[in-house]
C-alpha positions, 0 to 999 in steps of 0.5 A: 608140472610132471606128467606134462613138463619135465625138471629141465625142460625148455619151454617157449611163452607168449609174453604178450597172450594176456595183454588187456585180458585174463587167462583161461582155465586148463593153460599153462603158465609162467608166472612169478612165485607170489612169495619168491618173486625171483622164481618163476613157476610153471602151472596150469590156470585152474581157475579165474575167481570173480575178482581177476585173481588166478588160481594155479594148479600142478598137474602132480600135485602129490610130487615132493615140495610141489607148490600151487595155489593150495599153498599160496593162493590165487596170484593176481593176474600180473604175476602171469608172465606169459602162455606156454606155446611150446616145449622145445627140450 
């Protein structure tokens, strides 16, 4: 998520921004892998396709091993954990 995020940095979410709802494109997310289920990624909403599936995008897309829906695909919408509200670190 370089520029916006560091390797590192502490962030907050609102686990609860989604509930009965999608996200909105351009917000930033944690979300489970769709693959590696144990990892969580952070990505920005790039957009909500017609079946409720979001697509995730890194803000640097040209860093080394990253990984978004160019990759994997659109996630469904359960997978997103929560909306970042704050970096703290």
């Amino acid at each position: 998520m370089e520029p916006t995020l560091h390797a590192g940095s502490i962030v907050l979410i609102d686990p609860h921004a989604y509930d009965g709802d999608t996200p909105s494109v351009s917000d930033v997310v944690v979300a489970r892998h769709p693959t590696h289920r144990q990892l969580r990624i952070v990505k920005r909403v790039e957009a909500v396709e017609a079946d409720g599936r979001v697509r995730l995008v890194s803000d640097n897309a040209n860093a080394a091993g990253a990984q978004d829906s160019r990759s994997f695909g659109p996630i469904e919408p359960v997978l997103v954990e929560g909306r970042v509200t704050s970096v703290v670190a």
